[in-house]
N, C-alpha and C positions, 0 to 999 in steps of 0.2 A: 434368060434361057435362050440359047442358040440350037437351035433343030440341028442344022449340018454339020457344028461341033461336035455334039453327041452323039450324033447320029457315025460319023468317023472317027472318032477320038475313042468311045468306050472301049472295043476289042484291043485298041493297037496299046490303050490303057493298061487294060487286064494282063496283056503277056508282058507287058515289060514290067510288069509291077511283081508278077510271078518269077519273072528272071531275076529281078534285082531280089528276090529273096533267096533263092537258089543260090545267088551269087552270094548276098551277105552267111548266108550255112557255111558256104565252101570257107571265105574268109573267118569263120570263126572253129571251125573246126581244123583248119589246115593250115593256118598262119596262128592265130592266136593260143590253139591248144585245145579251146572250150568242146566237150565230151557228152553224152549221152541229154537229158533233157534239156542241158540247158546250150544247146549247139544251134539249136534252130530259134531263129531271133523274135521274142514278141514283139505283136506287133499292137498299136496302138492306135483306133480310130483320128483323126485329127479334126473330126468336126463338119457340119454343113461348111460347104462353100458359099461366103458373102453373097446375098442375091439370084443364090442359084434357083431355080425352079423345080418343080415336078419332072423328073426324067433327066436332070441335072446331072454332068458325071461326078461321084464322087472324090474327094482329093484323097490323095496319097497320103498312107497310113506311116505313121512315125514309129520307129524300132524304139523300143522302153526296156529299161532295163527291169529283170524281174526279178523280183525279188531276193531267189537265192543266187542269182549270177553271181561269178567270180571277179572279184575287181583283179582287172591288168593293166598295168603301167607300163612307162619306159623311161627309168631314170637315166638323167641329161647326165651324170656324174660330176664334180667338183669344175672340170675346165668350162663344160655347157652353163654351169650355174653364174660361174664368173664371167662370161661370156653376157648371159643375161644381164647380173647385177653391173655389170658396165655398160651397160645399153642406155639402163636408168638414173647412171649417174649416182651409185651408190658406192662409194668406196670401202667395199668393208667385203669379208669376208663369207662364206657361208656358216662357217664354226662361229666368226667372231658376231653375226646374226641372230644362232640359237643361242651363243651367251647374254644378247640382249635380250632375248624374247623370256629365258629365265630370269634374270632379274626382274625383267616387269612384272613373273609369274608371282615371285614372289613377294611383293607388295599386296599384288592381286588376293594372292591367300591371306595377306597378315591382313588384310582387312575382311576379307570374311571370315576369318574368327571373331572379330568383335561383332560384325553382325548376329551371328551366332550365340554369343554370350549376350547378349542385349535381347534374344529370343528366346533366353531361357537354354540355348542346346550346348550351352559350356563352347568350348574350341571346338567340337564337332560340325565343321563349318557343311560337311556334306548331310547330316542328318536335315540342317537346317534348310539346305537346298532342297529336300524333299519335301519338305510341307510347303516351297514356293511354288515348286513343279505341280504340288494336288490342288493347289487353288486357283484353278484352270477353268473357264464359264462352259457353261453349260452349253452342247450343240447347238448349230443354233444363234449364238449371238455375239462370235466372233466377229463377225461385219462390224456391231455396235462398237464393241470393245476399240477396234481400231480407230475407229472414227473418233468417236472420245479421247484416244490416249492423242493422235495428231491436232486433234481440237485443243486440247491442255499444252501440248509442247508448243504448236504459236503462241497462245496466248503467253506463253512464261517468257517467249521470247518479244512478244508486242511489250513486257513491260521494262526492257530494257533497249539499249541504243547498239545494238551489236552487230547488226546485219541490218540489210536493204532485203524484204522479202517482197514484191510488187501485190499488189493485192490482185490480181490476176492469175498469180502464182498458187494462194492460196486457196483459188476457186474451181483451176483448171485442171485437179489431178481426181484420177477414180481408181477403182479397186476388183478386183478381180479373183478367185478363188484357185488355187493351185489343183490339178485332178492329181487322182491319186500316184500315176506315174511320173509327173514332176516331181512331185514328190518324193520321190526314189534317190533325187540328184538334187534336190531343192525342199531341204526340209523345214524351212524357216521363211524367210521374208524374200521379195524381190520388189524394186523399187526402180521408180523411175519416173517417167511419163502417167503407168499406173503403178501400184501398189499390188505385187503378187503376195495375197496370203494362204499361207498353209494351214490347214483345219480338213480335220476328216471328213470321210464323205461317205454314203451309207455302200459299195460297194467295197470299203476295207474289212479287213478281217480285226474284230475284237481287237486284237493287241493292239495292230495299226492305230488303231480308232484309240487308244489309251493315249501311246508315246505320241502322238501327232499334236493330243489337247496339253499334254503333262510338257512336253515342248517347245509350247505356244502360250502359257502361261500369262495373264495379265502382268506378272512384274517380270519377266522376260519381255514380252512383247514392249512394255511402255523404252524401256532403253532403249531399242531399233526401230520404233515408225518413223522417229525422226532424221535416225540416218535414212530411210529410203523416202522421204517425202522433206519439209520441208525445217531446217535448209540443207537437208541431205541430198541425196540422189534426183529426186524431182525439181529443186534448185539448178542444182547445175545442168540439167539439159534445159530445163528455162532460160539460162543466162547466155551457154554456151550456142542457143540457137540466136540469140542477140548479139552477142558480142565478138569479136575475133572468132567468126565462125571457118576461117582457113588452119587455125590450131586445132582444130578437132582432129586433124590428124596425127596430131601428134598427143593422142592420146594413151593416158597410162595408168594400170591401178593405182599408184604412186599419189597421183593426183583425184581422182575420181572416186576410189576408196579410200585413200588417206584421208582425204576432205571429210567425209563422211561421217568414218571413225574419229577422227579430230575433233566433232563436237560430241561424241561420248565421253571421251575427254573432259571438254569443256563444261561442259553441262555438271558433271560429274565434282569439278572446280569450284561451282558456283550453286551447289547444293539443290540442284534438282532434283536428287535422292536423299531422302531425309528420312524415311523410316526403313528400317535394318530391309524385311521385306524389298525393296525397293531396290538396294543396294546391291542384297543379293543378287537380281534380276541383272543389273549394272556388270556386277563382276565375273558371273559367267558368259560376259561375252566377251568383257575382254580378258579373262582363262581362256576362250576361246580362241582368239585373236593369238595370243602367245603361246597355245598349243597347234596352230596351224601356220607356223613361223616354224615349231620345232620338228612338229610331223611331216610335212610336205619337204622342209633341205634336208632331213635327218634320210627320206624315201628315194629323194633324187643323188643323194650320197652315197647311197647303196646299203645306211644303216640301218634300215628300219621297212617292214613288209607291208603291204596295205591291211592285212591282219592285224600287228603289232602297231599302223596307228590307230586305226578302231579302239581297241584294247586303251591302248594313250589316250583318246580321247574322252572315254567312258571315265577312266579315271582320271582325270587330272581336268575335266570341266565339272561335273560331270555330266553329260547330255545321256538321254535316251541310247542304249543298243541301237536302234534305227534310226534316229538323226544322227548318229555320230556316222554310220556306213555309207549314209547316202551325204554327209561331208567329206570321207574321203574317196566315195564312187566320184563325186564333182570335180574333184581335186585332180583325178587321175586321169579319165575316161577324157580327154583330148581337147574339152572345150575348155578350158584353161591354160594358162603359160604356165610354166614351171613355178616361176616367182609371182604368179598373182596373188596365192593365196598370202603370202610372206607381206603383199604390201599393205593391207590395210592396216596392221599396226603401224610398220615403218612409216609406211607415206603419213599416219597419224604423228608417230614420234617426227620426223622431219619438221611438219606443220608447228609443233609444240615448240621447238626449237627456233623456230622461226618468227613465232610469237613472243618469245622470250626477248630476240634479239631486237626487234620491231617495235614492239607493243610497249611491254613491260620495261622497255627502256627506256621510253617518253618519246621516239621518234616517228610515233603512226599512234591513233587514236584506233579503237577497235571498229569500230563502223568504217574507217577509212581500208583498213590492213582486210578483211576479209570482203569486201566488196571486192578490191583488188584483185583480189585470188580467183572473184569468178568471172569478172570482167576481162580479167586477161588470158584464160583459157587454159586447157589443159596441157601440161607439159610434165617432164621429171621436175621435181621439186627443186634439185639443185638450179635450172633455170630460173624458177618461179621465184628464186631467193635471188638471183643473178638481174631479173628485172625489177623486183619492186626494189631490192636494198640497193640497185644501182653497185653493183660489184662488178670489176673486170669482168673482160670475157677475153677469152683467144678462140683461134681456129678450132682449138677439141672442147672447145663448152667452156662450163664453169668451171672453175676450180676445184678439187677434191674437198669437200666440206663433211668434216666426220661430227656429224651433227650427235651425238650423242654423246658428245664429249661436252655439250653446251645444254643438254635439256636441263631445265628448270623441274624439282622436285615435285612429284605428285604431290595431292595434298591430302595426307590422310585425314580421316574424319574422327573430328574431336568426341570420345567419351564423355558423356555428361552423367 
C-alpha cells in the first residue's frame, strides 16, 4: 500500500474509467449497431489487486459479455483466409479444408453409433450422448474429478515409452476455476501453466448451473485434461521455456494446438477409451474440432451467420445451447485469428501425418519423434517436418506438403 498513489491516482482513476465507458457505449452503439439494453457494456469486477492493502485503489473492471449480447463478427472473405492459410504454410484451400473437416466428421459419427449400440441406444448416437452429458458430479467436486482424470492420463502414459514428461512438470501445474463471465467466451477447459476449469458457480442462473455441469461431464472432461496439462498445453510451455526459447515467436495454433489435439488422436489409437461412455466423451470433441473447421471458414466465407453456427454446433456435436454460443462468441469477438479455430484439428491432422512418415516408417522411435516436436519449438508444421525429416528448404520455406493426402487411417474400434 502506497499512501501518495492512492492518495493521486483514485480520482484521475475514476474519470478515466467513466470515460472509457462512455466511450466503449458510443463504439457499440455507433460503429457496431448494439441498440437498447444491451449497448451499454457490462462491466466485470477483475478482483483484489496482488498485495494491495486497506484503501488500496481498485483495478479496472473488465467488459464481459452478457449474456443476451449479439455476436458480431468480421468475415476476412475467401482472399483474407488464403492469405492466412499461407502464412501457416497450409496449401490447401478454404472449401478444400471443410471437405476435410467432413470426412473426419464422418468417421467421428460412424463410430458413435457403435458406441451407442453397445449402450443399448441403437444408432441413435445423440440420445446416447445425453445420458454422457447427465452424468456429470455433483457441485462441488469438479476440482477432484480433474485432478483424478490428469492423475490417470500420466500414469497411462508412465507405462509406456512415448514421451519425456520431466517429473517437475508433473508437479509444477495448478488449477483454477473459470467465473461465470469467462465463461461466456470459455465454456470448457483452458490450459496451460494452470489448468482453467469451467464449473458453475452459485451466482449463475439454474439453467447456467445445468449446461455448465451437463458440459463438463466426467467423460467429456477425461478426453481434454490431458490436452491442457500434461503432455498437452502445460508440456509445451514447460519445454518451450527450456528449449529454443527464440522460436516462441514464431508461434502458431498449428503447432500449440495441433500438438495438443494430436494426442487425442493418439491416445484414442492406442485405446485409452475403451468403454463406449468414454468414447462418447472422445468423439464430441473431435465433432467438435471438425465442426469448428466448418463453422468459423464457412462464417469468414460469408456462408454461414454467427446464429446458423450456434444452431450447427448444437446439432452436429451436440453441445449445450450455451457452450455452443459462448464457442462461437470466442471464435468471433477478436481474440482469435480467423484460422485458429480451423487449426487444432489441422495442426492434429498434420502431426498424424507426420508420424506416419517418421514413426510408423521405422525412421524415428516414438520417444525420439515427439520429444523432437518440443524440443525444437513452435513453428507451422510444414517447418517442423522440414527440420526433423531434414527435407530442402528455399528462401519461401518448405515445400507445399498436402499432408492429407498421406494421413494414415483412423483406427476404428473393433465390435466385440
Amino acid at each position: 500500500y502506497d499512501p501518495l498513489f492512492t492518495w493521486w491516482a483514485a480520482n484521475p482513476y475514476q474519470k478515466l474509467d467513466e470515460a472509457m465507458r462512455r466511450y466503449a457505449q458510443t463504439i457499440r452503439q455507433r460503429v457496431v449497431g448494439i441498440q437498447g439494453a444491451n449497448a451499454a457494456p457490462a462491466m466485470a469486477a477483475a478482483g483484489a489487486a496482488p498485495g494491495g492493502g486497506a484503501g488500496a485503489a481498485a483495478p479496472p473492471p473488465r467488459i464481459a459479455a452478457a449474456a443476451n449480447e449479439p455476436i458480431i463478427g468480421d468475415p476476412i472473405g475467401a482472399e483474407g483466409l488464403a492469405m492466412d492459410l499461407r502464412h501457416a504454410m497450409v496449401p490447401y484451400t478454404a472449401d478444400e479444408l471443410i471437405a476435410i473437416a467432413e470426412r473426419e466428421y464422418a468417421f467421428n459419427e460412424a463410430e458413435a453409433k457403435k458406441a451407442a449400440r453397445q449402450m443399448g441406444f441403437g444408432d441413435d448416437w445423440k440420445a446416447a450422448m445425453e445420458k454422457v452429458k447427465n452424468a456429470y458430479v455433483e457441485p462441488g467436486r469438479q476440482p477432484d474429478l480433474i485432478r483424478d482424470l490428469a492423475n490417470e492420463a500420466e500414469a497411462f502414459f508412465g507405462k509406456h515409452d512415448w514421451v519425456t514428461i520431466p517429473a517437475l512438470a508433473r508437479e509444477d501445474w495448478r488449477m483454477e476455476m473459470l467465473s461465470p463471465e469467462r465463461q461466456r467466451v470459455s465454456p470448457f477447459f483452458l490450459g496451460g501453466e494452470n489448468i482453467l476449469v469451467s464449473y458453475p458457480t452459485n451466482d449463475m442462473t439454474d439453467e447456467e448451473k445445468m449446461m455448465s455441469m451437463r458440459g463438463n461431464n466426467p467423460h467429456f472432461s477425461r478426453a481434454t485434461v490431458f490436452h491442457e496439462l500434461n503432455p498437452g498445453h502445460h508440456l509445451q510451455g514447460f519445454m518451450t521455456a527450456r528449449y529454443n526459447t527464440h522460436r516462441r515467436l514464431f508461434n502458431t495454433p498449428f503447432w500449440n494446438e495441433g500438438m495438443a489435439l494430436y494426442w487425442e488422436f493418439f491416445l484414442w489409437d492406442h485405446d485409452f477409451h475403451v468403454r463406449p461412455e468414454d468414447r462418447l466423451g472422445a468423439l464430441a470433441w473431435r465433432m467438435h474440432r471438425s465442426a469448428r473447421i466448418v463453422f468459423s471458414l464457412s462464417f469468414h466465407l460469408g456462408k454461414m451467420t454467427p446464429e446458423q453456427c450456434i444452431a450447427y454446433l448444437v446439432d452436429k456435436v451436440p453441445f449445450e445451447r450455451a457452450n455452443s454460443e459462448a464457442e462461437v462468441r470466442r471464435s468471433f469477438n477478436g481474440s482469435y485469428s480467423p484460422i485458429y479455430q480451423a487449426a487444432y484439428m489441422l495442426g492434429g491432422l498434420q502431426l498424424r501425418a507426420l508420424y506416419k512418415e517418421l514413426v510408423q516408417s521405422g525412421r524415428m522411435k516414438d520417444r525420439e519423434f515427439h520429444d523432437a516436436l518440443y524440443r525444437g519449438g513452435p513453428m507451422p508444421i510444414a517447418m517442423v517436418r522440414a527440420r526433423v525429416a531434414a527435407t530442402p528448404l528455399t528462401r519461401d520455406g518448405a515445400a507445399p506438403w498436402r499432408f492429407a493426402e498421406q494421413l494414415p487411417p483412423h483406427r476404428p474400434f473393433p465390435v466385440r
